[in-house]
C-alpha positions in Angstrom: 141.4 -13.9 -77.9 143.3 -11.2 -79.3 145.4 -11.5 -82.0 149.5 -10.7 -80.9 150.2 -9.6 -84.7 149.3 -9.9 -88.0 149.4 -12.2 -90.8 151.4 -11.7 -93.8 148.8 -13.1 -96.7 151.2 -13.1 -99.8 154.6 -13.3 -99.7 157.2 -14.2 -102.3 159.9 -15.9 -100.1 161.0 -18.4 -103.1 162.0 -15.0 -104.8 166.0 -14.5 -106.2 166.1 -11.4 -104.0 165.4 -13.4 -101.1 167.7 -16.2 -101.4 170.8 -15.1 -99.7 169.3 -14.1 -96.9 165.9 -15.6 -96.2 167.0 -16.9 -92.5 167.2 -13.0 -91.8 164.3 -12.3 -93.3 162.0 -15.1 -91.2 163.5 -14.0 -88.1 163.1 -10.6 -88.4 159.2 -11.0 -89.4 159.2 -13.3 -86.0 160.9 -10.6 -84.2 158.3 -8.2 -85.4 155.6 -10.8 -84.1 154.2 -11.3 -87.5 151.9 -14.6 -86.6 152.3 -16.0 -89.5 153.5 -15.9 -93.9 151.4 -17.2 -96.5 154.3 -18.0 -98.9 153.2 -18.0 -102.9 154.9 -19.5 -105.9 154.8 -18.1 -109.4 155.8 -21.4 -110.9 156.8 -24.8 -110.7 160.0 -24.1 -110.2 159.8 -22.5 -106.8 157.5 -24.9 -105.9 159.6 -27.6 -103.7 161.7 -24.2 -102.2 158.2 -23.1 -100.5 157.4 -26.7 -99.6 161.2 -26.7 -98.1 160.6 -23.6 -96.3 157.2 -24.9 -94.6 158.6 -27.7 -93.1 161.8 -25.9 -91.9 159.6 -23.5 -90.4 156.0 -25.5 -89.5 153.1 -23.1 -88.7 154.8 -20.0 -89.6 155.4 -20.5 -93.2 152.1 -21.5 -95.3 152.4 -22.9 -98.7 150.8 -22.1 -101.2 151.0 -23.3 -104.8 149.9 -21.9 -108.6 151.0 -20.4 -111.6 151.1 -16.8 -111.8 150.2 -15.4 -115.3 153.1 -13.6 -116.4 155.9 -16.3 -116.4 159.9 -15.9 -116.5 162.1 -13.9 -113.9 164.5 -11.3 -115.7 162.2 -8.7 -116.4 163.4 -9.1 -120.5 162.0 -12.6 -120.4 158.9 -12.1 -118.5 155.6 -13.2 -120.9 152.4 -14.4 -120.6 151.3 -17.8 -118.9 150.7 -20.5 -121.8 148.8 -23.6 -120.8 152.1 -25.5 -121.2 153.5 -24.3 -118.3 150.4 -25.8 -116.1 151.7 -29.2 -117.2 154.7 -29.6 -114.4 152.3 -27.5 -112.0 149.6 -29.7 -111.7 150.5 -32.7 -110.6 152.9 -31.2 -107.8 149.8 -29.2 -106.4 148.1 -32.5 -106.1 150.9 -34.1 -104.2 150.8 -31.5 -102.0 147.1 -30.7 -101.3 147.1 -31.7 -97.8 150.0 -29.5 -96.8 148.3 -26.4 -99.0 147.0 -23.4 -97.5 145.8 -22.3 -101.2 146.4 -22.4 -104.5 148.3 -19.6 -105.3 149.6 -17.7 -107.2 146.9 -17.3 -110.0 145.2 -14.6 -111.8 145.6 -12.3 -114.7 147.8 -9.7 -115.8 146.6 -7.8 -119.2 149.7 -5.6 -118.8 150.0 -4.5 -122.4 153.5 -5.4 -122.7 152.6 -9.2 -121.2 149.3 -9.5 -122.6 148.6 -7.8 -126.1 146.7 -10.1 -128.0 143.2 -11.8 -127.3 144.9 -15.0 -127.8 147.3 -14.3 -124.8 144.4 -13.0 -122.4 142.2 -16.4 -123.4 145.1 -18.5 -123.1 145.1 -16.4 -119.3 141.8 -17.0 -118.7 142.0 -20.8 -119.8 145.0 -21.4 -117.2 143.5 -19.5 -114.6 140.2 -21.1 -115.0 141.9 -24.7 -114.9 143.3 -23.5 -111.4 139.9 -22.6 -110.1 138.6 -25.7 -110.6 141.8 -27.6 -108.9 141.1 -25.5 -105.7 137.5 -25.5 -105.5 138.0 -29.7 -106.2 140.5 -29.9 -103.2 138.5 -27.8 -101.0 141.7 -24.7 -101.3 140.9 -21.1 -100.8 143.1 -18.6 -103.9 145.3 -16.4 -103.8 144.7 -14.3 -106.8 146.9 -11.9 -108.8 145.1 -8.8 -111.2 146.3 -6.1 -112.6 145.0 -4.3 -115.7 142.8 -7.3 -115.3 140.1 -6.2 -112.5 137.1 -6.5 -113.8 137.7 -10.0 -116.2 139.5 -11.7 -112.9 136.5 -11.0 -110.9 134.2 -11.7 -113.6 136.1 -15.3 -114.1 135.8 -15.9 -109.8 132.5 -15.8 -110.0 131.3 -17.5 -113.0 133.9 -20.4 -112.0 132.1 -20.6 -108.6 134.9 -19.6 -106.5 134.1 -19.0 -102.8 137.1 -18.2 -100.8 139.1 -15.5 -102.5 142.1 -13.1 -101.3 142.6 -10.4 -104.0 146.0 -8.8 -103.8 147.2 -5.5 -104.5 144.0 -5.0 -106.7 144.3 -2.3 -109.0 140.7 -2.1 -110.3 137.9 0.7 -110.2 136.5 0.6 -106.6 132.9 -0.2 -108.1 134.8 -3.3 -109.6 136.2 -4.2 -106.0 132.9 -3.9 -104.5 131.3 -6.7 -106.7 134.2 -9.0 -105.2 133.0 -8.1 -102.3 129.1 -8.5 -102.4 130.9 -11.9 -103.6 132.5 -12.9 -100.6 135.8 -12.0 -101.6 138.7 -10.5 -99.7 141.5 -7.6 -100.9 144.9 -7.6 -99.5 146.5 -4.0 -98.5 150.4 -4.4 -99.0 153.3 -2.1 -97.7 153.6 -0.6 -100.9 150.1 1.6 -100.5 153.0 4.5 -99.6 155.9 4.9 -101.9 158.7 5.0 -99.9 162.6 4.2 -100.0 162.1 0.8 -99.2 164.0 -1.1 -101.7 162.2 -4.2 -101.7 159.2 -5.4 -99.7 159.3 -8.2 -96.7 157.3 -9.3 -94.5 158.2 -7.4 -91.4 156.7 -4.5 -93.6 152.9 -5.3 -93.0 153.3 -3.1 -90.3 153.3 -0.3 -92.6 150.4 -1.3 -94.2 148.3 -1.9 -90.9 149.8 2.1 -89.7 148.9 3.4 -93.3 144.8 1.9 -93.1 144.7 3.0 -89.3 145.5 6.7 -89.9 142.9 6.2 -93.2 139.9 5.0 -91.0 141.2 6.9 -87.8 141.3 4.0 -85.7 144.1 2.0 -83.4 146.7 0.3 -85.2 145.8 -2.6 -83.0 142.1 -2.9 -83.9 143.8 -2.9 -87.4 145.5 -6.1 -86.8 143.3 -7.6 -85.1 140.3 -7.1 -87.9 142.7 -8.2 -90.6 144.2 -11.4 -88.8 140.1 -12.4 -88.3 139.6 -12.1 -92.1 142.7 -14.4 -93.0 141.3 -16.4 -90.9 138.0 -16.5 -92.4 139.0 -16.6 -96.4 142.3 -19.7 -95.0 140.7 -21.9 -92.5 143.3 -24.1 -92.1 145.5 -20.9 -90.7 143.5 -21.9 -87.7 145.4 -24.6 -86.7 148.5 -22.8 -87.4 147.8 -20.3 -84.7 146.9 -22.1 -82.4 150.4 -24.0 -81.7 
């Protein structure tokens, strides 16, 4: 069966920028005959908004929940992930295990300006590593954040034993990206591969992505999609059954 459109594999739909006009946004991602969003959270906070959103749109928005590693949302506030900010996380990702997609979103972010200090990336690591071990316990694939962090995130996959993997917008050496890939892992292509004057990204926007890795490998935007909405099946089973409705 071939697949109508693509999936969206890590979206932000909890975000402020999206929150007077999210109705807009999810129709026009159906309209474009995106299949399906794989919504993340970057803290507890957003947590019960995705959860909201999943059930006000079943099989077309996918939760997913975790703790991204640079916490706070004005940009003057944003620092890096302590272990105390796990604390109202973790038990809400166990009350929602069975509506999960993945845990996500995790990682690590050695951004200078988030991550300075050896005490900030361990304290990463430590929070990233508690994560791990919550998905691989309730069977969840991860959604994984790294930037400046490449190497040490993939590094931390493995040792951890982690199986099913998406990597997002990684930013590491391609030799780096190839040992997540001997590993089983998976890397995301986002819209923002071209600069552009899009203001913000959406979800409607994969289609630039899927145009921009077509005219790279020379081959039919369709064959595009189709390849890409395989492999989120393969790293999300449970998308599966989403589809299928």
């Amino acid at each position: 069966m071939g697949a109508a459109g693509p999936v969206d594999c890590h979206c932000h739909l909890a975000a402020p920028d999206f929150e007077r006009d999210i109705e807009d946004i999810l129709e026009e991602a159906k309209k474009a005959k995106v299949l399906a969003l794989v919504a993340v959270a970057e803290h507890s906070g957003e947590f019960e908004k995705i959860i909201h959103l999943s059930e006000r749109y079943p099989a077309f928005v996918l939760p997913c929940l975790g703790v991204h590693p640079v916490q706070g949302i004005p940009p003057e506030e944003q620092c890096s992930v302590t272990l105390k900010d796990l604390d109202a996380a973790l038990p809400l990702i166990e009350l929602y295990k069975d509506r999960l997609l993945a845990v996500g979103e995790v990682g690590l972010d050695f951004t200078p300006r988030f991550a300075s200090t050896d005490e900030q990336k361990q304290e990463q690591r430590q929070v990233l590593t508690k994560q791990i071990q919550l998905a691989k316990r309730l069977d969840l694939p991860l959604n994984v954040h790294s930037r400046s962090a490449g190497r040490p995130t993939i590094n931390l996959l493995k040792e951890q034993g982690a199986e099913k993997v998406l990597l997002h917008a990684f930013d590491g050496r391609p030799s780096v990206a190839m040992e997540g890939v001997k590993a089983g892992y998976f890397f995301s292509i986002p819209p923002s591969i071209i600069r552009s004057e899009q203001v913000r990204n959406e979800p409607k926007n994969i289609f630039i992505a899927a145009e921009y890795i077509a005219k790279m490998k020379g081959i039919p935007v369709e064959e595009v999609i189709e390849v890409t909405t395989q492999n989120a099946l393969k790293v999300f089973p449970k998308l599966q059954k989403c589809l299928l409705k």
